[in-house]
C-alpha positions in Angstrom: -17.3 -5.2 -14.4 -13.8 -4.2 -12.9 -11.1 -2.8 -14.6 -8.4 -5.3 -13.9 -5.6 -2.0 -14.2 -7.3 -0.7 -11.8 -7.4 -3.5 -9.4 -4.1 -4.3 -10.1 -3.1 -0.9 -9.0 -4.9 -1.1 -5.4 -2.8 -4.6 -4.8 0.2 -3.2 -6.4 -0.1 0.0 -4.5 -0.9 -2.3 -1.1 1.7 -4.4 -1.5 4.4 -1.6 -1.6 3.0 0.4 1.1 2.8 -3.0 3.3 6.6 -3.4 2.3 7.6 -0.1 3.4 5.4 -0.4 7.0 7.2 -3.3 7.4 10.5 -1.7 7.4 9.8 1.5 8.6 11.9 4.1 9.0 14.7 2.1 7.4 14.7 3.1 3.7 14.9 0.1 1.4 14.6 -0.9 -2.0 11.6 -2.3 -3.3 12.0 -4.7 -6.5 9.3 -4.6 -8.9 9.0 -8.4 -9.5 8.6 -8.4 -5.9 5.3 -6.9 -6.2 3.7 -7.8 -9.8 6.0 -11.4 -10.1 8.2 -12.5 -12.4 8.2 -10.7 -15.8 10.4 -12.2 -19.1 11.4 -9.0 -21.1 10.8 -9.2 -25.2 13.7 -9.3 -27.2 14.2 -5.8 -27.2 14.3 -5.5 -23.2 10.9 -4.0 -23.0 9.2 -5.3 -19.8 5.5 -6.4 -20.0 2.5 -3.8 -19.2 1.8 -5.2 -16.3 5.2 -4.8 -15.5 5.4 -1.2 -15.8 2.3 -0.7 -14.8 3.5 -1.9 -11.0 6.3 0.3 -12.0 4.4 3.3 -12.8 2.4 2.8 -8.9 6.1 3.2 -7.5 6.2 6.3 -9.0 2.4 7.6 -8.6 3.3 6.5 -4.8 6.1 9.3 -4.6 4.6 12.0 -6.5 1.6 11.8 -4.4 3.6 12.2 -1.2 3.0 8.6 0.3 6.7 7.4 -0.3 10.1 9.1 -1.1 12.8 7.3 -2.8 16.4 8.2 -3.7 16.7 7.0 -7.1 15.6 4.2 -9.4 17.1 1.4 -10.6 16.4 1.4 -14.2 12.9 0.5 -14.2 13.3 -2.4 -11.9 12.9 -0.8 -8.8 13.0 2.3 -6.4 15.9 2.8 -4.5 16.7 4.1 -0.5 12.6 4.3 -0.6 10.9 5.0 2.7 6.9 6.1 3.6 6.6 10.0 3.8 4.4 11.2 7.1 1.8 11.0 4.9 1.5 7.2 4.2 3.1 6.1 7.5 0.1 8.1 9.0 -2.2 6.2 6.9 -1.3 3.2 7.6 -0.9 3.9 11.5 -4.4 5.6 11.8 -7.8 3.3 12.9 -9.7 2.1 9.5 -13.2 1.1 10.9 -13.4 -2.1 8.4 -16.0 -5.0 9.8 -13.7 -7.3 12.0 -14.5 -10.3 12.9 -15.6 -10.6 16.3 -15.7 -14.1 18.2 -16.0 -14.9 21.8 -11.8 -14.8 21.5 -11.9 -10.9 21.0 -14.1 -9.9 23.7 -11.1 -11.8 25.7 -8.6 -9.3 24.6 -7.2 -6.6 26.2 -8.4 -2.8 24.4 -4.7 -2.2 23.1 -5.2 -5.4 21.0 -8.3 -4.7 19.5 -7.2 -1.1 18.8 -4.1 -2.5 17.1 -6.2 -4.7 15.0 -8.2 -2.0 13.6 -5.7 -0.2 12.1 -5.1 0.2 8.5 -2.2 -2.0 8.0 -3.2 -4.7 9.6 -6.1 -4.7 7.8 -4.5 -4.1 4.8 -2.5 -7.2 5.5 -5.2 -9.3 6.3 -6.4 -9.1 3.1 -3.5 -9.6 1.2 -3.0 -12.2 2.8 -6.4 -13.4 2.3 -5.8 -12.4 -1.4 -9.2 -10.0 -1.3 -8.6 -8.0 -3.8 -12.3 -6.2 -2.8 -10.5 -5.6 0.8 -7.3 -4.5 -0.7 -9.2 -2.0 -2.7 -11.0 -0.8 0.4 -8.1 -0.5 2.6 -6.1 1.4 -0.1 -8.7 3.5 -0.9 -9.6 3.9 2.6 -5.4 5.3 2.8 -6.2 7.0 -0.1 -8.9 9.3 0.3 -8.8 10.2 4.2 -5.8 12.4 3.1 -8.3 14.3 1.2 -10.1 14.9 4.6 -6.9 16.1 6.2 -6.6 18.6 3.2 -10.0 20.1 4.1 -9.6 20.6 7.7 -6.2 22.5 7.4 -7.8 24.7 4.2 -10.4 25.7 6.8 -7.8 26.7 9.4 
């Protein structure tokens, strides 16, 4: 059994990183109802925990070098935010994730195929699919080829 945090983290954490792709290298803001939806504060202001959970990814994002940001908007979103080098080479880099293959892609020029395999649009195949198994993969995928890079420039 998943834990649903956990998941919620890989689309939370795809979502934002599709966001910034998207906008790339214009910094932006990104709302955090945007990503996790709609959320009523209590009567005290406190915002739910799913809420600050999405919240908390914004953060995790930036002190793991995939995003930068300016500020934050209370707790309702990052401010002037923008992917590092880091995450835009993520996204931007081939992700060998099963495609489907038809008689249409055999038609298509090398360039186009290429393009398909990369991360993001991968990424956003499945969120647009709503796969949360493919979101996980992609992001993970995002996530731990960094930790490749790392070991190549240790052994330099």
């Amino acid at each position: 059994m998943s834990d649903i945090h956990i998941d919620d983290f890989y689309k939370d954490a795809g979502l934002i990183l599709s966001r910034l792709y998207a906008s790339f290298p214009r910094k932006t803001t990104i709302y955090v109802e945007d990503i996790s939806g709609v959320d009523i504060p209590d009567e005290f202001g406190i915002h739910s925990d799913r809420f600050l959970a999405c919240f908390s990814t914004m953060i995790w994002l930036q002190e793991t070098d995939y995003l930068c940001y300016e500020t934050t908007i209370r707790q309702e979103a990052i401010d002037q935010a923008v992917l590092t080098e880091k995450g835009f080479l993520g996204l931007s880099t081939s992700f060998t994730l099963p495609i489907e293959i038809d008689d249409t892609t055999s038609l298509l020029p090398p360039s186009v195929v290429a393009d398909s395999q990369t991360t993001i649009v991968q990424l956003r195949r499945a969120i647009k699919n709503h796969s949360s198994i493919e979101i996980k993969r992609c992001v993970h995928y995002i996530l731990n080829q960094n930790k490749g890079m790392l070991a190549a420039s240790t052994r330099d």
